[in-house]
C-alpha positions in Angstrom: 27.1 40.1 17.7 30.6 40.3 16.4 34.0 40.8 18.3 37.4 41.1 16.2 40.4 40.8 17.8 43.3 42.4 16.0 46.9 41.1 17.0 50.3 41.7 15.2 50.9 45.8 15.6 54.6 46.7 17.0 57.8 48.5 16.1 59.3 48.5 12.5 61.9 49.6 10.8 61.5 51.7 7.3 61.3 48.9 5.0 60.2 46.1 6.4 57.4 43.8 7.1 54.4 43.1 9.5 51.6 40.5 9.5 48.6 41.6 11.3 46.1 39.6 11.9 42.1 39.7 13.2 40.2 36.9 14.5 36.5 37.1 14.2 33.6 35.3 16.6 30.0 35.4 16.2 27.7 34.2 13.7 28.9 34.2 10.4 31.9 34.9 8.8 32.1 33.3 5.3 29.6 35.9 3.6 30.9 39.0 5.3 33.2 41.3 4.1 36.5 42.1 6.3 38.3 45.6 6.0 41.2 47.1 7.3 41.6 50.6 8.3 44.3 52.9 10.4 43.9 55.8 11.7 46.7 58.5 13.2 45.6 60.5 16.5 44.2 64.2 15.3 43.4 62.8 11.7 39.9 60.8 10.5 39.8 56.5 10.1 41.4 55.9 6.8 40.7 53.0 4.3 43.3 50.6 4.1 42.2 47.8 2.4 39.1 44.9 2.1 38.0 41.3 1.1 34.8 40.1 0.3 33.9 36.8 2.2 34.9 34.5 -1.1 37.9 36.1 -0.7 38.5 36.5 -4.6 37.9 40.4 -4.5 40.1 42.6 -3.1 40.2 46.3 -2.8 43.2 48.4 -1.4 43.7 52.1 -0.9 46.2 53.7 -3.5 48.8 54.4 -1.1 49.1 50.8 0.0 48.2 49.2 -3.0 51.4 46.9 -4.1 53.0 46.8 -0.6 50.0 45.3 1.1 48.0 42.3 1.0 45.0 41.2 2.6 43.6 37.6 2.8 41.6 35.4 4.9 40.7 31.7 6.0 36.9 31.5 6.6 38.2 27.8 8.1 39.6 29.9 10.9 37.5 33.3 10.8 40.8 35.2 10.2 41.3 38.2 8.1 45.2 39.2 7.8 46.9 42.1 6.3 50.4 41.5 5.1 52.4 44.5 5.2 55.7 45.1 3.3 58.3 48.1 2.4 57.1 49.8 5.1 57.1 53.5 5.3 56.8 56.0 8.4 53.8 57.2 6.7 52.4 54.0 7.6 52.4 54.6 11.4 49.0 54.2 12.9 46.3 52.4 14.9 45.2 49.7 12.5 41.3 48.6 13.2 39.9 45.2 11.8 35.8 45.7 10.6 33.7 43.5 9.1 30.5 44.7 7.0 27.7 41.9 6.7 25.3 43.2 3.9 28.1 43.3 0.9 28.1 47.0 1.1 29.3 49.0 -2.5 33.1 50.1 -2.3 32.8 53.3 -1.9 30.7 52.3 1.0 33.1 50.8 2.6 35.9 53.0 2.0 34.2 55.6 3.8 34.2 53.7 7.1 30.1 52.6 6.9 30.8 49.5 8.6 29.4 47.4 11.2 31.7 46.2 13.7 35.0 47.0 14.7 38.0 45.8 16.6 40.0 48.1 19.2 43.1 48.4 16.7 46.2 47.7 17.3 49.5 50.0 17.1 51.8 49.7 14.3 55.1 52.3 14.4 57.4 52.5 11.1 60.8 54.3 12.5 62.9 56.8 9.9 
């Protein structure tokens, strides 16, 4: 069993910058791969972004890609998304996962996962 805890969500201005952060317990950690995904109420889970567990291969989803960055410390059993210029578009629950048989991308950026967080808000204001 896995539990993620995501911290980090709040209230931003257009432009700016938020760190959020997921903590991971359970067995494993190192070998699994961590995503990131928001979703807005009334739409579907969207990719965001995601790490494999050496943390040398990173995928991100075209309209974040160059404003955010994902990372992690398998020390710690962290994953966190840094999150800069900052756009209303951006507004939405953001939900840590973690998928632990090295799933292909497009896998993964459909949302087949295995575990999942219970998000936490983020809110870009105009």
């Amino acid at each position: 069993q896995v539990q993620l805890v995501e911290s980090g969500g709040g209230l931003v201005q257009a432009g700016g910058s938020l760190r959020l952060s997921c903590a991971a317990s359970g067995r494993t950690f190192s070998s699994d791969t961590m995503g990131w995904f928001r979703q807005v109420p009334g739409k579907e889970r969207e990719f965001v972004a995601a790490i494999r567990g050496s943390g040398d291969v990173t995928h991100y989803a075209d309209s974040v890609k160059g404003r955010f960055t994902i990372s992690r410390d398998n020390a710690k059993k962290t994953v966190d998304l840094q999150m800069n210029s900052l756009k209303p578009e951006d507004t939405a629950v953001y939900y840590c996962s973690v998928d632990k048989f090295y799933r292909p991308l497009a896998s993964l950026t459909r949302g087949v996962m295995d575990y999942w967080g219970k998000g936490t808000l983020v809110t870009v204001s105009s």
